[in-house]
C-alpha positions, 0 to 999 in steps of 0.5 A, spaced: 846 410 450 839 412 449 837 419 446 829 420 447 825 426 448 819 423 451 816 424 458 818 420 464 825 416 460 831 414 463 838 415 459 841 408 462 849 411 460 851 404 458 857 401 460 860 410 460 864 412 466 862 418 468 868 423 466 872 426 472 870 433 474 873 437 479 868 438 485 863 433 482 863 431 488 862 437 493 861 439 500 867 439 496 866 438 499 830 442 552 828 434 550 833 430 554 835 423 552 839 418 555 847 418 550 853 413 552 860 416 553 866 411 552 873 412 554 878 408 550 886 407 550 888 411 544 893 415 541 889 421 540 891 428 535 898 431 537 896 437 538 891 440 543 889 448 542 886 452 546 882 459 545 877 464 549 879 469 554 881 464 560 887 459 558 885 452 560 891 450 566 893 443 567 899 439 564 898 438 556 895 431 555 899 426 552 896 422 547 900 416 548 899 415 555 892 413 556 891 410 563 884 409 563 879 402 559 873 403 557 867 406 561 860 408 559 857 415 562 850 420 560 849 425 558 843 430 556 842 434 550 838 440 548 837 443 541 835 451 540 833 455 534 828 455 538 832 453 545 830 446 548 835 445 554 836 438 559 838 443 565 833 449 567 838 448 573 844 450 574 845 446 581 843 439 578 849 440 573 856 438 577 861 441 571 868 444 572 866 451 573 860 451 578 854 454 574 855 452 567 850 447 563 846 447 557 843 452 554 851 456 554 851 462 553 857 468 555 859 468 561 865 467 566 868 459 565 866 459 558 870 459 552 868 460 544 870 459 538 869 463 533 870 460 526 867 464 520 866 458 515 864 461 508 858 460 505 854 460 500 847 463 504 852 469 507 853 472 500 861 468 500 862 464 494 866 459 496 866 454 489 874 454 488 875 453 495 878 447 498 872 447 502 868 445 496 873 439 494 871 436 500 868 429 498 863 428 503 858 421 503 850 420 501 850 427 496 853 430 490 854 428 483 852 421 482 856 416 475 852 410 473 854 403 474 851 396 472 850 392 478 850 386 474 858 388 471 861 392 475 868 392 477 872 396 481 876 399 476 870 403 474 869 406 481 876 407 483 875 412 477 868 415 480 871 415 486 877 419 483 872 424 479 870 426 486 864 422 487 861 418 494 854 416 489 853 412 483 847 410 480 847 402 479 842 399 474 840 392 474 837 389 468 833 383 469 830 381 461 832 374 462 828 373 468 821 376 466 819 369 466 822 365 472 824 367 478 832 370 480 837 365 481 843 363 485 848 367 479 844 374 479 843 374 486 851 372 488 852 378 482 849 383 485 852 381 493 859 382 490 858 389 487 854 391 493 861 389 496 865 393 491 861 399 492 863 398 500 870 397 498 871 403 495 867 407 500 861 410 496 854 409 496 849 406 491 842 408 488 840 402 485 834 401 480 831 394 478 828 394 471 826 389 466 826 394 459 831 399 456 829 400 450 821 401 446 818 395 444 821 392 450 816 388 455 816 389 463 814 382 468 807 381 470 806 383 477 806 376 480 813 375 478 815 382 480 813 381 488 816 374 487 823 378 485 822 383 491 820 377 496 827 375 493 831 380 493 830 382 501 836 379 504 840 382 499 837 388 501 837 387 507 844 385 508 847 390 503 843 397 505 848 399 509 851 402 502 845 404 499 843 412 498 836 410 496 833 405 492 829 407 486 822 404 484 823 400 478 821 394 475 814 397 471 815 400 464 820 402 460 827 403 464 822 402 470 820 409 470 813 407 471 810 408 465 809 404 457 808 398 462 806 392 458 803 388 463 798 394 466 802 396 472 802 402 470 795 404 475 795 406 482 793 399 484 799 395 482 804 401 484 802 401 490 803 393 492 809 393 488 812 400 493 809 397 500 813 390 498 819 394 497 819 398 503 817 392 506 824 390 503 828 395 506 830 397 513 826 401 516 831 407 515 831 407 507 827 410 502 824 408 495 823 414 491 819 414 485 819 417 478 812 422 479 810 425 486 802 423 484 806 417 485 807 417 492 801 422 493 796 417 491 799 411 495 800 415 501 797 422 502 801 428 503 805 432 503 810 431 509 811 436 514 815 437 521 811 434 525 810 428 520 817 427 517 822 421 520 816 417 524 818 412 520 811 411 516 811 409 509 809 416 507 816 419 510 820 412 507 819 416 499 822 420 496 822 422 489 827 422 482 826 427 476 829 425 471 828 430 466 829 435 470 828 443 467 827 440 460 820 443 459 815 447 464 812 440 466 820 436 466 816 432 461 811 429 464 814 429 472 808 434 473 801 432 470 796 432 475 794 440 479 798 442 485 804 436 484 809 440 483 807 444 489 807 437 492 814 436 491 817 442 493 813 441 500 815 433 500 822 434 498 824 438 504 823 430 508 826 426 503 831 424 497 831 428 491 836 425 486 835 424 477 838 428 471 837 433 465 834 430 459 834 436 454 837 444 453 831 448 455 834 455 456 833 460 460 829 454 465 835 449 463 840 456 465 844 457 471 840 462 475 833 457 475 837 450 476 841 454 482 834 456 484 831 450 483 835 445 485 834 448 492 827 449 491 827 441 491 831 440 496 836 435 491 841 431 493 844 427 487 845 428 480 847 425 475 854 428 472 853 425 465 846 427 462 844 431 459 852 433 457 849 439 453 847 442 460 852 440 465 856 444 459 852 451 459 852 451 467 859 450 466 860 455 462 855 461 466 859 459 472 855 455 476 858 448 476 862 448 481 857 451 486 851 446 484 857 441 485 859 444 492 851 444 494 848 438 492 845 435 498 847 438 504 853 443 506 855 442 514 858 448 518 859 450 524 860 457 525 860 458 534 863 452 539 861 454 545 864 449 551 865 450 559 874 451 560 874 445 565 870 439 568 870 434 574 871 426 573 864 424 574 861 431 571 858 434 565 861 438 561 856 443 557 859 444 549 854 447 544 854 447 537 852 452 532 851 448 526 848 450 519 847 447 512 849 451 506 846 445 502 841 444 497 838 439 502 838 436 509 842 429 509 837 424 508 839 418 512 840 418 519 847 418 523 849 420 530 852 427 532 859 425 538 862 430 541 870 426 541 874 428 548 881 426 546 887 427 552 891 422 557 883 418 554 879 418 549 871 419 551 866 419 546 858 423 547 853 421 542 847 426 542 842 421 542 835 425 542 838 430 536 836 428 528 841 430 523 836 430 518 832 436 521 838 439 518 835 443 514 838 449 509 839 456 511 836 454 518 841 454 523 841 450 529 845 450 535 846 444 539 848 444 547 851 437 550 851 437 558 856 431 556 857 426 563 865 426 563 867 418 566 868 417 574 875 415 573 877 420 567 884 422 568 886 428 569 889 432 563 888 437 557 882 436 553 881 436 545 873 436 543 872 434 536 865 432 533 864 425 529 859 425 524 860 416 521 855 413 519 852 408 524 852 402 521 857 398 525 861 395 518 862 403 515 862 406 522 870 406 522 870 408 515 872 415 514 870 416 507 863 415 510 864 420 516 861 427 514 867 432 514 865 440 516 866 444 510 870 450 515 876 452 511 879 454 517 879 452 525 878 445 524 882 439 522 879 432 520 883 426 522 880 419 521 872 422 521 873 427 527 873 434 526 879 436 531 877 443 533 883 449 535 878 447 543 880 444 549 879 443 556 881 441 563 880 435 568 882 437 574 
């Protein structure tokens, strides 16, 4: 384990498994637009709750009674904060209770529930909470893994810690000089395996330096490396968070590189060739934010974030997080760190501490910071000395708890009956009491389960957009199939990841952070909400 104070130095953790805490891991845990419905012969949750002034009528579904096979219908879907709605009129919209369709507000045929989650944002504490123990993907304290070693006795520990996230090395001295070869790249793919297996992420770094004196590769054989490794990235980026830079300079940090790559030059080709090497949903992100400004431009903003351009696909790792006033070395040029903070909104955020700084290393300035940059990882293992003192003033548990982001929804608002054939308007209020907005794409469904099982996506809204402490209500017109069964109704909502190899993973599905009024079953979030097919 390296113990440096310099600028821009990773602790690379050895072969350490990060050491179990409780809620490392924790959320511990109008535009219209063309979605699917798909009805399915499944068994669905046993119970069907209803709530509102006006009790549905119908004979209670049964879930093991489906009768109908798979149909596809459509949908609109409207967000407001401000309002953006599909249906500015009522007579286009063919729904159980004639009238209703997004936006819904109060009124006659409409039924809400009210949920009250804590949160953090309204002044609760919600820390020792089940809602805080929570493992959600994609965000939380991270622990360290070599990708070129791994086991999956060590993410069986990790994931038992609490932790969704690992931090995977890849040290490649002994190709400084010669391409990779069959064994290194069949040694990467089975630990990518591993880490799918064990329903986590990784945040993996390429470099060829872990210790001073130690030389980086030339950036020919660098680009050569990057060219190689693109079908395994490709394959494997399902379970990739974010793929830090790498690959210049000691513990690929992007200095003391032996070879001069440490220039913007060859900084640039080497990020263009690794986000050539991703999907187009995957990001890099890069030890200074002038890194990033000088290749790109920016900052990005609302209207730039998400477009898929090389500026939106980078985000940012500190890895001396609160050590000094500069983090030694993160913030160098005028106006990076302001940089930063603009930029993280859009982009993940993840590194560690490095050095006991008190106060700027205490509770109450991480707890600001953390949200002032938008984090979203962290590691758990480094600098112990600080993870210690926040444990110790009380704020561990809620930095554990808030890394990434927090998704509640404190109103549902939905029409008590539809027609085969007709839309059914729900609206979710939905708020993030996390650091950070999730940082990479997944579909938000509406999931109606009764005498069938339907599903709604809502297509035109961006779960990234999430941002925290900005609440968001969105409103489905949600098309129910021709041939739906008649029955009563349960609504849920399904957050899974849209990879199709992870899709039907619960682990990699989002859980509310609602300590009541919401039951998870295999990646749905089961509201106390029905309603009644006629």
């Amino acid at each position: 384990m390296s113990t440096r104070l310099r600028p821009l130095s990773l602790l690379l953790l050895g072969a350490l498994a990060s050491p179990a805490c409780q809620g490392g891991e924790g959320s511990t845990d109008g535009a219209t637009g063309a979605t699917t419905g798909t009805t399915h012969d499944t068994a669905g949750p046993a119970t069907h709750a209803t709530t509102g002034a006006s009790d549905p009528t119908g004979d209670p579904a049964d879930p093991t009674t489906s009768t109908t096979g798979p149909t596809t219908t459509t949908t609109s879907v409207g967000t407001t904060e401000p309002p953006t709605t599909a249906s500015t009129d009522p007579s286009d919209s063919d729904t159980g209770a004639p009238g209703l369709a997004c936006p819904l507000g109060d009124g006659p045929g409409v039924q809400q529930l009210a949920l009250a989650p804590a949160l953090f944002s309204a002044g609760d504490d919600p820390s020792d909470s089940p809602a805080c123990a929570i493992v959600n993907p994609e965000r939380g304290f991270h622990g360290f893994t070599n990708l070129r070693n791994l086991d999956g006795g060590i993410l069986a520990n990790h994931a038992a810690s609490g932790f969704s996230v690992v931090y995977g090395q890849v040290l490649l001295p002994d190709y400084r000089e010669s391409p990779l070869d069959a064994d290194v790249l069949a040694e990467l793919a089975a630990s990518f395996d591993l880490v799918r297996e064990h329903g986590m992420k990784v945040v993996p770094r390429f470099h060829y330096s872990n210790a001073e004196g130690e030389p980086d590769a030339e950036l020919e054989r660098i680009l050569e490396h990057i060219e190689q490794l693109t079908p395994l990235l490709q394959e494997h980026a399902d379970v990739i968070l974010t793929l830090q830079a790498g690959f210049i300079g000691l513990w690929g940090e992007w200095h003391g590189s032996m070879h001069g790559l440490d220039a913007p030059g060859p900084r640039k080709q080497i990020l263009d060739a690794l986000l050539a090497a991703l999907p187009p949903e995957r990001t890099v992100t890069v030890r200074r934010p002038s890194f990033k400004q000088q290749a790109y431009g920016g900052p990005l903003t609302e209207d730039t974030a998400h477009d898929g351009s090389a500026l939106a696909r980078v985000g940012h790792v500190n890895d001396c997080f609160l050590a000094s006033d500069d983090d030694f070395g993160t913030y160098q040029e005028p106006g990076e760190k302001d940089y930063a903070v603009a930029d993280s909104a859009f982009v993940p955020v993840g590194g560690e501490t490095c050095a006991v700084n008190p106060p700027r290393s205490e509770c109450p300035s991480a707890l600001a910071e953390l949200a002032l940059h938008h984090w979203t990882h962290l590691n758990t293992a480094y600098k112990v000395e600080v993870l210690q003192s926040w444990q110790q003033d009380g704020c561990y548990a809620e930095i554990a708890c808030r890394l990434g982001y927090r998704l509640a929804v404190p109103t549902l608002r939905w029409a008590d009956s539809g027609a085969p054939g007709g839309a059914l308007p729900v609206a979710l209020e939905l708020v993030n009491d996390g650091f950070a907005a999730p940082v990479n794409p997944r579909p938000l469904v509406l999931v109606f389960d009764g005498p069938a099982r339907v599903e709604v996506t809502a297509d035109e809204f961006d779960v990234r957009t999430l941002q925290p402490g900005e609440p968001q209500t969105v409103c489905v017109d949600a098309v129910l199939p021709a041939d739906l069964p008649s029955g009563t109704y349960r609504i849920g909502l399904r957050l899974a990841d849209p990879a199709p190899s992870l899709a039907d993973d619960p682990r990699q599905a989002i859980r509310l952070a609602n300590d009541t009024g919401v039951e998870w079953t295999d990646g749905v979030n089961w509201f106390e909400a029905s309603f009644v097919v006629n």
